[in-house]
BATIPA-496781 format. One record per residue (C-alpha): x, y, z; residue number from 1. Coordinates in Angstrom, 1 decimal. Each point is the difference from the previous one (the first is absolute). Layout:
BEGIN
<pt><xx>X</xx><yy>Y</yy><zz>Z</zz><mikol>NUM</mikol></pt>
...
# end
This chain:
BEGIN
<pt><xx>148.4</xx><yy>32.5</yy><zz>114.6</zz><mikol>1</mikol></pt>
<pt><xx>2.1</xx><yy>-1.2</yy><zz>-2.7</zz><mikol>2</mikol></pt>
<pt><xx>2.5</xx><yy>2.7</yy><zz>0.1</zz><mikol>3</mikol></pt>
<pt><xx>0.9</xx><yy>-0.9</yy><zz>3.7</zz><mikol>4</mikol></pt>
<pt><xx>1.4</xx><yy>-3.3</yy><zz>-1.0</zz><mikol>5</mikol></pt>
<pt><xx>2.6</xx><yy>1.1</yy><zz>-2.4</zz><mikol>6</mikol></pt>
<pt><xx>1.8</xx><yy>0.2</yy><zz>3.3</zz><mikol>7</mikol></pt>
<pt><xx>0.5</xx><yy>-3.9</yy><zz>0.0</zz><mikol>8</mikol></pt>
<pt><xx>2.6</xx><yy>0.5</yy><zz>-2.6</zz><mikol>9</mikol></pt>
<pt><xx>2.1</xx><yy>2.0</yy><zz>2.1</zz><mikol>10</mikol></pt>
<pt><xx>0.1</xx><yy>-2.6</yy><zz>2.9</zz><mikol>11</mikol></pt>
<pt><xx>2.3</xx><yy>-3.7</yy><zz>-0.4</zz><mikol>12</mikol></pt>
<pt><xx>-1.1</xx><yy>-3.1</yy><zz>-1.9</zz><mikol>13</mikol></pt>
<pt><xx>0.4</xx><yy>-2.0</yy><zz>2.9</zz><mikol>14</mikol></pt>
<pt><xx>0.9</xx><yy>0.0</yy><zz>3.2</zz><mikol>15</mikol></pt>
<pt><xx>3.0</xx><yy>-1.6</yy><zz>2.2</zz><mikol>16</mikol></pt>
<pt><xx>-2.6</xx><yy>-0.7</yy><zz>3.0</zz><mikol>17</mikol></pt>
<pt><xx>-3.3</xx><yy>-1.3</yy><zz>-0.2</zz><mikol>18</mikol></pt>
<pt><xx>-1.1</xx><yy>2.3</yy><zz>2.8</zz><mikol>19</mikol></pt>
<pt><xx>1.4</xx><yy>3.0</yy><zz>-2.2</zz><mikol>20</mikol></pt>
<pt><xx>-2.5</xx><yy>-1.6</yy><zz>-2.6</zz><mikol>21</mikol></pt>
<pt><xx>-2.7</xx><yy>0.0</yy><zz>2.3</zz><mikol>22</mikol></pt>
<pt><xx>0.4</xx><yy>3.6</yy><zz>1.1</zz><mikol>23</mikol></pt>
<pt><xx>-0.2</xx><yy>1.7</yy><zz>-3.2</zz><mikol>24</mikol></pt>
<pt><xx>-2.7</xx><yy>-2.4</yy><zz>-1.4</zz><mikol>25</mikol></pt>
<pt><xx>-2.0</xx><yy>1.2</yy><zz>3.7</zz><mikol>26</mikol></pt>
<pt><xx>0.7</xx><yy>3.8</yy><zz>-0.7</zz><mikol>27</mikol></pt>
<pt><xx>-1.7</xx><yy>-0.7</yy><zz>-3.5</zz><mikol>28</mikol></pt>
<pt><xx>-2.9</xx><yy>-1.7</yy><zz>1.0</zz><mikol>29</mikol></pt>
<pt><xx>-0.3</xx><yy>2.9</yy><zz>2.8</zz><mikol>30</mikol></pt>
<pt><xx>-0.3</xx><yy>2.7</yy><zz>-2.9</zz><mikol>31</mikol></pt>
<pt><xx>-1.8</xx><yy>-2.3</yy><zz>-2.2</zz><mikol>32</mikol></pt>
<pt><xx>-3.0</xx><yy>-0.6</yy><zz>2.7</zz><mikol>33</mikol></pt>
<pt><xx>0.2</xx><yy>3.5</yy><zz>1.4</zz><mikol>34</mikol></pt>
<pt><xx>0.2</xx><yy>2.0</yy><zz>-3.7</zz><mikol>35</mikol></pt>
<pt><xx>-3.1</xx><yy>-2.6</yy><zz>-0.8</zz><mikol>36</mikol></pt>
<pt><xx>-2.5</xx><yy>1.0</yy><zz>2.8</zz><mikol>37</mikol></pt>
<pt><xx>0.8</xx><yy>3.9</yy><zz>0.0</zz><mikol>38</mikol></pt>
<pt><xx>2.2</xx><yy>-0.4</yy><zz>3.2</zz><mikol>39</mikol></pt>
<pt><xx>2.9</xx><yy>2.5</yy><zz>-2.3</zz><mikol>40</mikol></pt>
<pt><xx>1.8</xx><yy>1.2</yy><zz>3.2</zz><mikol>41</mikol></pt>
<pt><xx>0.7</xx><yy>-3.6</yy><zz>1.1</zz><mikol>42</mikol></pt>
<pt><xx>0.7</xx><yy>-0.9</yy><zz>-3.8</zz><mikol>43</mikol></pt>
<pt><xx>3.0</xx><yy>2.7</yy><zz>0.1</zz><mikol>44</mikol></pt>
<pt><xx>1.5</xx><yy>-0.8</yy><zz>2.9</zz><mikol>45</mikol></pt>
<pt><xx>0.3</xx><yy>-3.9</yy><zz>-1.8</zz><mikol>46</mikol></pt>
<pt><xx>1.6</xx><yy>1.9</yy><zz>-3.3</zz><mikol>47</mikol></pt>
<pt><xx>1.9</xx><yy>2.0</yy><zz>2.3</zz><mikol>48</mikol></pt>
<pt><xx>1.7</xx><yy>-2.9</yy><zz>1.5</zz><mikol>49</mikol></pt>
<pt><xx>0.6</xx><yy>-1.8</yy><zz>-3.3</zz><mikol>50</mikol></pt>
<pt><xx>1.7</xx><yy>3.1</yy><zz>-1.4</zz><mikol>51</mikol></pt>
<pt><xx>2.2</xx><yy>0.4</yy><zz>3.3</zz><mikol>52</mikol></pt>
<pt><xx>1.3</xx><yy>-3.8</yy><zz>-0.9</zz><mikol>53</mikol></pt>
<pt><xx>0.6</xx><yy>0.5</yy><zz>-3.5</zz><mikol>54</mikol></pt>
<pt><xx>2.2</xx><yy>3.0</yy><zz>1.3</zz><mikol>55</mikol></pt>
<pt><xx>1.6</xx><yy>-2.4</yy><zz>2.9</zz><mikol>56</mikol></pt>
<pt><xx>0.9</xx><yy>-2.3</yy><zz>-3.2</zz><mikol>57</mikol></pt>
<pt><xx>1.7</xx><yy>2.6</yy><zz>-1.2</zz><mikol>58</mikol></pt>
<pt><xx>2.2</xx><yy>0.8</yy><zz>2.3</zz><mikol>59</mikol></pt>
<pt><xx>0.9</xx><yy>-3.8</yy><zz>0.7</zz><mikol>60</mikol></pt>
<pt><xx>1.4</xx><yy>0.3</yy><zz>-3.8</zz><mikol>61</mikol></pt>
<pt><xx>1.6</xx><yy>2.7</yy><zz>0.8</zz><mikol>62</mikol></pt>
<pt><xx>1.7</xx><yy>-2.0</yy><zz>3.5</zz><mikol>63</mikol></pt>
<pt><xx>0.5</xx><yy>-3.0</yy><zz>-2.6</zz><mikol>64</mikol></pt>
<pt><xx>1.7</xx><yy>1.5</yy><zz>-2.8</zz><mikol>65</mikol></pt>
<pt><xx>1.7</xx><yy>3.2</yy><zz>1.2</zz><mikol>66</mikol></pt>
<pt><xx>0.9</xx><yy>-1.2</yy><zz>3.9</zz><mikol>67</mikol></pt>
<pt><xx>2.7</xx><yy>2.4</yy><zz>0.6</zz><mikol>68</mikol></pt>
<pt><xx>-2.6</xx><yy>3.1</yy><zz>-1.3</zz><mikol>69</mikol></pt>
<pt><xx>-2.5</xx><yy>-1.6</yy><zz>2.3</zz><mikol>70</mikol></pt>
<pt><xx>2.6</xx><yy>-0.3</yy><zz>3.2</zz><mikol>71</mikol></pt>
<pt><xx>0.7</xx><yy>4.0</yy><zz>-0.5</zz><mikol>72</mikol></pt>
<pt><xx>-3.8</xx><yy>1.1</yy><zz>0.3</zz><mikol>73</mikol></pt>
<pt><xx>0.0</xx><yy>-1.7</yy><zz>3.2</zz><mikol>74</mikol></pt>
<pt><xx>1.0</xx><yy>3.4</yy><zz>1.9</zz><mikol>75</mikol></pt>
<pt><xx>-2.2</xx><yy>1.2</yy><zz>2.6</zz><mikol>76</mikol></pt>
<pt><xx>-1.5</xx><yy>-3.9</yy><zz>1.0</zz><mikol>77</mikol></pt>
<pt><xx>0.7</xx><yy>-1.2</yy><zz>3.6</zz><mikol>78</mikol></pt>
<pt><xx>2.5</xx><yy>-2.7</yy><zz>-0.4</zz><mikol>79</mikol></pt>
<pt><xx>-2.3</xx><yy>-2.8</yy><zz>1.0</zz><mikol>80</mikol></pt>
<pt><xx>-2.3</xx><yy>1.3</yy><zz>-3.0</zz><mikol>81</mikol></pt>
<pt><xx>2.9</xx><yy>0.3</yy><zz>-2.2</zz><mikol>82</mikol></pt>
<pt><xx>1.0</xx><yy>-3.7</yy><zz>1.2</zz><mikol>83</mikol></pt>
<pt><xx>-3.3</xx><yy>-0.8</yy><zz>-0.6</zz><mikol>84</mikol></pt>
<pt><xx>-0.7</xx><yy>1.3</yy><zz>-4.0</zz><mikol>85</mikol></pt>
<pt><xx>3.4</xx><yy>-1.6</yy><zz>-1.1</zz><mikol>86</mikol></pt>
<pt><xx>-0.7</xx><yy>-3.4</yy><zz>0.9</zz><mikol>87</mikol></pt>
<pt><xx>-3.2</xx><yy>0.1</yy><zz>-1.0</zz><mikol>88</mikol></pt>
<pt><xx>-1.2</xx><yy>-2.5</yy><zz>-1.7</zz><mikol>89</mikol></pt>
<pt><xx>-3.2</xx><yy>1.0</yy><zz>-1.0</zz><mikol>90</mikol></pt>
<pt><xx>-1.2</xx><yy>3.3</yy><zz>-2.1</zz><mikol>91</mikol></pt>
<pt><xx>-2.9</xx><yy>0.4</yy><zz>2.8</zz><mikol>92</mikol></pt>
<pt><xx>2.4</xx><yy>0.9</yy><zz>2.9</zz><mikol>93</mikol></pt>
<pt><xx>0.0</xx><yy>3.5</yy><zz>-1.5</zz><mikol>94</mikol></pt>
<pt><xx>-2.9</xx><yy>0.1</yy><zz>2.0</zz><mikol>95</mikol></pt>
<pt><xx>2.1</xx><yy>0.7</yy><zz>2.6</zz><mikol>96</mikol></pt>
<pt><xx>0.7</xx><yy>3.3</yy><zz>-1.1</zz><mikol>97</mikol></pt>
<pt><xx>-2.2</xx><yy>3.0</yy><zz>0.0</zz><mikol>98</mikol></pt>
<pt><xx>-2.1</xx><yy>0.0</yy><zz>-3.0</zz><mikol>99</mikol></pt>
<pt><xx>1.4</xx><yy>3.7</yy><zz>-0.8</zz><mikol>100</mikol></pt>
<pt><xx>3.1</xx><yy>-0.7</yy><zz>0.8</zz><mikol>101</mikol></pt>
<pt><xx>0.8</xx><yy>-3.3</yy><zz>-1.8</zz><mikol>102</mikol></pt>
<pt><xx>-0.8</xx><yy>2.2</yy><zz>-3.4</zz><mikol>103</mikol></pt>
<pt><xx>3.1</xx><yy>1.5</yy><zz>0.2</zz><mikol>104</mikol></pt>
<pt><xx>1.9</xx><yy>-2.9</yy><zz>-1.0</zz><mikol>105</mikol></pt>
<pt><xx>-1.7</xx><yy>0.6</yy><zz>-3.8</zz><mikol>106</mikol></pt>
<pt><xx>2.7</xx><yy>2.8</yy><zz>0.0</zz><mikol>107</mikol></pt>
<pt><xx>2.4</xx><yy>-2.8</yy><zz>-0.6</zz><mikol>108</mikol></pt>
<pt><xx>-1.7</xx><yy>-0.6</yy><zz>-3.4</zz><mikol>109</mikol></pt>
<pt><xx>-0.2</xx><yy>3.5</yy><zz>-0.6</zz><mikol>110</mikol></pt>
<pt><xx>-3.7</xx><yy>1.5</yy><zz>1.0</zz><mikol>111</mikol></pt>
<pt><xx>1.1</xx><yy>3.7</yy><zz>1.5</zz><mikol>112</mikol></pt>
<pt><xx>-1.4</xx><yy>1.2</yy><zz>2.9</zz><mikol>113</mikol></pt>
<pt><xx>-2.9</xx><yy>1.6</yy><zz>-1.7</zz><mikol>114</mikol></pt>
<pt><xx>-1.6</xx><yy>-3.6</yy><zz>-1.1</zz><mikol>115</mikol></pt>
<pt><xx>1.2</xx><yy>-1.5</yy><zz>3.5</zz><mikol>116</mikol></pt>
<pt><xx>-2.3</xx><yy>3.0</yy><zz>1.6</zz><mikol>117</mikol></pt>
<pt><xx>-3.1</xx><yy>-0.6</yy><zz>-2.4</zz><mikol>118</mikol></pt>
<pt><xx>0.0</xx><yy>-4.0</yy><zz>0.6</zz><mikol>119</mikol></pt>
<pt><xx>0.3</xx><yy>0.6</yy><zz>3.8</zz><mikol>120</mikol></pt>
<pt><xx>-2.5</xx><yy>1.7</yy><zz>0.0</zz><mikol>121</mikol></pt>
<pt><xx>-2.4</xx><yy>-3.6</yy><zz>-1.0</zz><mikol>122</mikol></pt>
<pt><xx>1.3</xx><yy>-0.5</yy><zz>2.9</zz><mikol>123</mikol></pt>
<pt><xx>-1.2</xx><yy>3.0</yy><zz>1.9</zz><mikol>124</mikol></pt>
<pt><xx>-3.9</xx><yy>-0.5</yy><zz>-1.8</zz><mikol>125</mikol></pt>
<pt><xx>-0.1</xx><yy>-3.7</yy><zz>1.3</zz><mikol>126</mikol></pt>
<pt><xx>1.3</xx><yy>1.2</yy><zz>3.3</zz><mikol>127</mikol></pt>
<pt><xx>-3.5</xx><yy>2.4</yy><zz>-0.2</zz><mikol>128</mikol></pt>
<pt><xx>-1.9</xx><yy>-3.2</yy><zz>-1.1</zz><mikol>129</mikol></pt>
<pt><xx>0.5</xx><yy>-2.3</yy><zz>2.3</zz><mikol>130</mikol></pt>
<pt><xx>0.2</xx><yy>2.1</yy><zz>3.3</zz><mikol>131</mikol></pt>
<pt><xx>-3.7</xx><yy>0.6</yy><zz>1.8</zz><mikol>132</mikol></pt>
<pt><xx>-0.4</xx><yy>3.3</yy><zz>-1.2</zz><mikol>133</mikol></pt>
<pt><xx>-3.8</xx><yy>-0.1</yy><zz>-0.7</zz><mikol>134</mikol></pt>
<pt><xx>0.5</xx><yy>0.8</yy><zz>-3.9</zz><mikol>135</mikol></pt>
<pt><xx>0.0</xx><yy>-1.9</yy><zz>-2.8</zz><mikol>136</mikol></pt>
<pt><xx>2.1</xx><yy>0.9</yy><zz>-2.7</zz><mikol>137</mikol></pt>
<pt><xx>-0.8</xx><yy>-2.3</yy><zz>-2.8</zz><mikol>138</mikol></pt>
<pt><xx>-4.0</xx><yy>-0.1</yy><zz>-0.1</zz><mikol>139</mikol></pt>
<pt><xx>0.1</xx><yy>-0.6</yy><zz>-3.6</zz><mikol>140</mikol></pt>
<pt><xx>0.8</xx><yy>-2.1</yy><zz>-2.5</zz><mikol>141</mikol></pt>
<pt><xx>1.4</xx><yy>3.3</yy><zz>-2.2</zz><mikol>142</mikol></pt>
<pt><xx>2.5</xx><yy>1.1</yy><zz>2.9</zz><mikol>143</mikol></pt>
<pt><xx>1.2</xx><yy>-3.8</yy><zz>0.1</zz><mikol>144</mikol></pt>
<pt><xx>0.5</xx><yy>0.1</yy><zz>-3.3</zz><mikol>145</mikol></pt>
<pt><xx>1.8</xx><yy>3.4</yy><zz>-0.2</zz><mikol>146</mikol></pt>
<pt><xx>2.2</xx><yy>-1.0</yy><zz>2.9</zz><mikol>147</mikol></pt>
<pt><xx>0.9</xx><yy>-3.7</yy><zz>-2.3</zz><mikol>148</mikol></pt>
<pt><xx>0.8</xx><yy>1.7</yy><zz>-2.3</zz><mikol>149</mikol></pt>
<pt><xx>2.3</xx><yy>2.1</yy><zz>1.8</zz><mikol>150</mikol></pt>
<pt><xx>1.8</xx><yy>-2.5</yy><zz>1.7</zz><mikol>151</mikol></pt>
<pt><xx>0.4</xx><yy>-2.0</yy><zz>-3.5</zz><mikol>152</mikol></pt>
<pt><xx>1.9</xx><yy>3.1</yy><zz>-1.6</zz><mikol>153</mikol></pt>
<pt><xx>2.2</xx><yy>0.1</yy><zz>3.3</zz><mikol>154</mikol></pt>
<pt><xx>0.8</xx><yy>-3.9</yy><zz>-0.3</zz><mikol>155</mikol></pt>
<pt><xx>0.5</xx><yy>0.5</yy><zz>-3.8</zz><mikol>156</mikol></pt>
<pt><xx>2.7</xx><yy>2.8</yy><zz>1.1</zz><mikol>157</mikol></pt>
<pt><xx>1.7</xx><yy>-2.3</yy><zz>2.5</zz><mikol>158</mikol></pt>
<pt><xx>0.0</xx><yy>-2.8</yy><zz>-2.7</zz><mikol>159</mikol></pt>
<pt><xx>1.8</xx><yy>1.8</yy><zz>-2.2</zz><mikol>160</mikol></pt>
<pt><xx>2.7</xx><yy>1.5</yy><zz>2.7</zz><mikol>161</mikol></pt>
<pt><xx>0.7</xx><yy>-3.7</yy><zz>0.3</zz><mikol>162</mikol></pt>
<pt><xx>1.0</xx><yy>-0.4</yy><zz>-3.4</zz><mikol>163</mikol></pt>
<pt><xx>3.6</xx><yy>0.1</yy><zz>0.7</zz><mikol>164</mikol></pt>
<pt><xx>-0.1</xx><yy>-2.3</yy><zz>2.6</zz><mikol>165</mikol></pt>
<pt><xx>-2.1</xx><yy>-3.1</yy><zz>-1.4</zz><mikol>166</mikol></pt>
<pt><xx>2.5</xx><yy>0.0</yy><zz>-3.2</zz><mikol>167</mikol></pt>
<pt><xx>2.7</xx><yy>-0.1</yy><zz>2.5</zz><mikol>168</mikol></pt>
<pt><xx>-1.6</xx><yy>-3.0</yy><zz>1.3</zz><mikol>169</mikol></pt>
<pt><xx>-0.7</xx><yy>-1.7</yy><zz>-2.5</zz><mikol>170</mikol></pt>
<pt><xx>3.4</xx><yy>0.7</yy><zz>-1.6</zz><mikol>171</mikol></pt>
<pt><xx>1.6</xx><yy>-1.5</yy><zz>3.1</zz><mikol>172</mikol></pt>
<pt><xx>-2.5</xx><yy>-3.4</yy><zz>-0.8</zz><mikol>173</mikol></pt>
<pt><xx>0.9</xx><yy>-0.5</yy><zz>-3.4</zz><mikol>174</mikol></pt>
<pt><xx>3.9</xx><yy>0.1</yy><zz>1.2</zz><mikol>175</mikol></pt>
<pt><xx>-0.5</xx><yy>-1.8</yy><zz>2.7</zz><mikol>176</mikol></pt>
<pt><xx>-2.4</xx><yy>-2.7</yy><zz>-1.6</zz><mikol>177</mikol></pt>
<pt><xx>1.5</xx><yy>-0.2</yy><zz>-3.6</zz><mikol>178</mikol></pt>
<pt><xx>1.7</xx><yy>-3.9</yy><zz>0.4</zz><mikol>179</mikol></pt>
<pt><xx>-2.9</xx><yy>-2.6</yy><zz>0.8</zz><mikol>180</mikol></pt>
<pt><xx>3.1</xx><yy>-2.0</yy><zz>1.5</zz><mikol>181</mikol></pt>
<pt><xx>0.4</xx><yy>2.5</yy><zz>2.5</zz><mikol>182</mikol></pt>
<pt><xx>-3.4</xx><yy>1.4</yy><zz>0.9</zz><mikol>183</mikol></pt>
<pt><xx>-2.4</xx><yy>-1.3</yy><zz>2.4</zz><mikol>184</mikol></pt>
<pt><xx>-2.8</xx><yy>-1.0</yy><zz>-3.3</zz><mikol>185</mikol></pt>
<pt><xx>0.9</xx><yy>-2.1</yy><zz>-3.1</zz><mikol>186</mikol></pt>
<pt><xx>-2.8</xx><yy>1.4</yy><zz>-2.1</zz><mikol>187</mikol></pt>
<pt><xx>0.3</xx><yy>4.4</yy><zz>-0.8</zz><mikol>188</mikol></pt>
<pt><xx>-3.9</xx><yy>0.0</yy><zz>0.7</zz><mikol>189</mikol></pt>
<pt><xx>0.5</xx><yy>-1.3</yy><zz>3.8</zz><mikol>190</mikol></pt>
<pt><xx>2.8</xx><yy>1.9</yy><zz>0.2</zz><mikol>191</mikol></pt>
<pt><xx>-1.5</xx><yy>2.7</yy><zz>-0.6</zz><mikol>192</mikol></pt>
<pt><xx>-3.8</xx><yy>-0.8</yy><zz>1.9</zz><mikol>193</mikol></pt>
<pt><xx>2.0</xx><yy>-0.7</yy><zz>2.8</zz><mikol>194</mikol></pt>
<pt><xx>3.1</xx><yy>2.2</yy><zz>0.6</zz><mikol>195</mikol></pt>
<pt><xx>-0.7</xx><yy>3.5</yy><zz>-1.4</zz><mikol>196</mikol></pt>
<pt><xx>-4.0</xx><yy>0.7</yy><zz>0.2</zz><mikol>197</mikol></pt>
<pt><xx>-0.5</xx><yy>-2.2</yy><zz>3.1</zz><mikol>198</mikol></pt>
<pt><xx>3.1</xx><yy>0.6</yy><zz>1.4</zz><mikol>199</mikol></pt>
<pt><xx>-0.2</xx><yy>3.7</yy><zz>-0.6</zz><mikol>200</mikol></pt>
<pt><xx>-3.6</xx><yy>0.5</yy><zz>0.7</zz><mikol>201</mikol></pt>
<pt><xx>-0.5</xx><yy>1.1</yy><zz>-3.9</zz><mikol>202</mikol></pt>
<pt><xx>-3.0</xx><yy>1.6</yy><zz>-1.1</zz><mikol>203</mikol></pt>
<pt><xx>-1.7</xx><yy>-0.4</yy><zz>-3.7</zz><mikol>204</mikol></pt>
<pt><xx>1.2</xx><yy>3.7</yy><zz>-0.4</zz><mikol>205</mikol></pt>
<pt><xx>3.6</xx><yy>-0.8</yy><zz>1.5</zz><mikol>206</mikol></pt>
<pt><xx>0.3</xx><yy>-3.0</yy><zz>-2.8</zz><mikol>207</mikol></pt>
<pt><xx>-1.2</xx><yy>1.9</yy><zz>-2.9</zz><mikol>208</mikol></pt>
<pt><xx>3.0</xx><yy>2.6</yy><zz>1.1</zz><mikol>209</mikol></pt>
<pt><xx>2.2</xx><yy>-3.1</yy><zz>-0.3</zz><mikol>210</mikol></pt>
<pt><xx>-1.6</xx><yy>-1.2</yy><zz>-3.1</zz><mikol>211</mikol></pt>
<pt><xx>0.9</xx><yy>3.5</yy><zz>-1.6</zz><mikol>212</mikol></pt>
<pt><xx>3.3</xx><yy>0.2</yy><zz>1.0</zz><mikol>213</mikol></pt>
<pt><xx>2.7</xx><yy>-0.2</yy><zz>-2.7</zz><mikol>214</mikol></pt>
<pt><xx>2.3</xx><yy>-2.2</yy><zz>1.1</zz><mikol>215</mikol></pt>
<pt><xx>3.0</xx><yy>1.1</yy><zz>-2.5</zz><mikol>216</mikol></pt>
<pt><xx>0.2</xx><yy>3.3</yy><zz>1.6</zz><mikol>217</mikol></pt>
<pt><xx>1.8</xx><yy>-1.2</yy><zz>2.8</zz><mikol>218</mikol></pt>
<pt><xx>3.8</xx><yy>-0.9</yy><zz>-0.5</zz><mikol>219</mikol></pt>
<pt><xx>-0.2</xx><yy>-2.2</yy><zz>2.9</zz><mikol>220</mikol></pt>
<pt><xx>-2.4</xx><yy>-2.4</yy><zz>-1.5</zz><mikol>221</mikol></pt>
<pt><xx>1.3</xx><yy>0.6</yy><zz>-3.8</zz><mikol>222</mikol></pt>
<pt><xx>3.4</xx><yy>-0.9</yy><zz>0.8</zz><mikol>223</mikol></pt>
<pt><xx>-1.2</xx><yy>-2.9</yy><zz>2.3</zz><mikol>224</mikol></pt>
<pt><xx>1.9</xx><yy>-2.9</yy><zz>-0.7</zz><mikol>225</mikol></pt>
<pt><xx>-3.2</xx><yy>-1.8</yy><zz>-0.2</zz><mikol>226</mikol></pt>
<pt><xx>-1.8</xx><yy>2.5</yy><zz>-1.8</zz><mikol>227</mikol></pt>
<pt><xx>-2.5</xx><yy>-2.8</yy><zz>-1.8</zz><mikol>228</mikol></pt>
<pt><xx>-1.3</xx><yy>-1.3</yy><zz>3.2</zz><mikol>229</mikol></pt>
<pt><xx>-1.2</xx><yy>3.5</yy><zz>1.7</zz><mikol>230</mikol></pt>
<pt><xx>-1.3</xx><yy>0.2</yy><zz>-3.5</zz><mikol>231</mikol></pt>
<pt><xx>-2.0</xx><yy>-3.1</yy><zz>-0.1</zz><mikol>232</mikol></pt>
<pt><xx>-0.9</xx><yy>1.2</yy><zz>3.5</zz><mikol>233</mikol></pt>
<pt><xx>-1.5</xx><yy>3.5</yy><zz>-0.9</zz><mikol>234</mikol></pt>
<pt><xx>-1.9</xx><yy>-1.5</yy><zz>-3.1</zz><mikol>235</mikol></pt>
<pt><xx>-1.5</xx><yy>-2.8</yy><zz>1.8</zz><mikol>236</mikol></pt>
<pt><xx>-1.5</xx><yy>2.6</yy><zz>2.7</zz><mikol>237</mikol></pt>
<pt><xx>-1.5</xx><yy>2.1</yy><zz>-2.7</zz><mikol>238</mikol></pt>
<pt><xx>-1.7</xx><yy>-3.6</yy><zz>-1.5</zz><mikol>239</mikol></pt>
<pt><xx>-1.1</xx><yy>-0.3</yy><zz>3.0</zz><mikol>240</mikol></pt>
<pt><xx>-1.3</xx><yy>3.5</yy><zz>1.4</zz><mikol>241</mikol></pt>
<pt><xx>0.1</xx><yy>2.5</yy><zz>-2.6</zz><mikol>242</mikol></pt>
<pt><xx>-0.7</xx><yy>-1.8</yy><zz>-3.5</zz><mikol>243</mikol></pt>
<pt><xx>-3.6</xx><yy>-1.0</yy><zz>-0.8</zz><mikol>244</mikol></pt>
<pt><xx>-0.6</xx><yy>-3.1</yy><zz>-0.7</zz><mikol>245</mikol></pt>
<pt><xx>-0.9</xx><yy>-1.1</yy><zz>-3.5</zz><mikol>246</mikol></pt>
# end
């Protein structure tokens, strides 16, 4: 199904761990082998742990960039948990936290308790799908589909609730990362390859959102002393990800 791929954009370039690499190229292979020989229960539960990590690498942008925001929501975890999620140092120890639950931290990037309820409730239909309960709920390729496509409308929701957040982070890279003297990279292009999308688990759909963003419409970055290097910065990242080549 070509349309169930379009979630690849929503999930990072790359990967800080090659076992992080591993598990999502595993969980695409699962839905790709089960979708292919009619198996469409076993294919969702696959898509439905793919779409639970792109929402876990949300909410590590949201611990990245907005810490203090993320520290707050931590009300209502045991202390070991709480321990636990703020020195994490990988997206997937969300796991740790009911599924339901841990959707209630997209109320930092503004989803209201209406959208929290309808994406818990993926969470309650592949609670129904995997436990022995002699039906099966996705017999067809048609209610895979429908469900897909679904769950792609949610992600697309979340994506754009993020907005704020990934030109906060990317804001804080080009201030950060302006001076080659100063930065870990000589060259913008590693900089940027190596820093901000690996280092921030960036999607294709959390770059073009960076791509877009008009740099002059923040004083903090106008007024920057050195304003030409976050500009050479933001221009070689759309070269590289947003321009087509000639």
């Amino acid at each position: 199904m070509e349309e169930a791929s379009e979630l690849s954009n929503y999930l990072p370039f790359s990967f800080k761990t090659s076992s992080e690499q591993e598990y999502i190229s595993f969980l695409w292979d699962a839905f790709d082998s089960n979708y292919t020989h009619g198996k469409y229960q076993f294919a969702f539960l696959a898509y439905h742990m793919l779409t639970m990590s792109f929402v876990y690498f949300n909410i590590w942008q949201i611990k990245q960039t907005e810490p203090g925001d993320f520290e707050k929501a931590m009300v209502g975890f045991s202390k070991e948990l709480e321990k636990e999620l703020l020195n994490a140092t990988s997206p997937f120890t969300f796991w740790r936290v009911n599924e339901s639950s841990v959707m209630r931290f997209l109320k930092l990037i503004g989803c209201d308790n209406g959208k929290i309820g309808s994406y818990a409730a993926l969470v309650k239909e592949r609670n129904d799908t995997a436990h022995t309960n002699g039906n099966i709920f996705f017999s067809t390729q048609a209610a895979l589909e429908k469900r897909i496509t679904e769950i792609l409308r949610m992600v697309d929701e979340i994506q754009i609730h993020s907005t704020p957040i990934i030109q906060r982070c990317y804001c804080q890279f080009l201030v950060e990362s302006n001076n080659p003297d100063d930065r870990q990279y000589e060259e913008d292009d590693d900089e940027i390859r190596e820093i901000l999308i690996h280092g921030n688990y960036l999607s294709q759909k959390d770059i073009e959102i960076c791509a877009s963003y008009d740099i002059i419409q923040n004083e903090e970055i106008e007024m920057h002393t050195n304003f030409p290097g976050i500009e050479s910065l933001h221009k070689s990242l759309r070269a590289r990800y947003a321009e087509p080549a000639n």
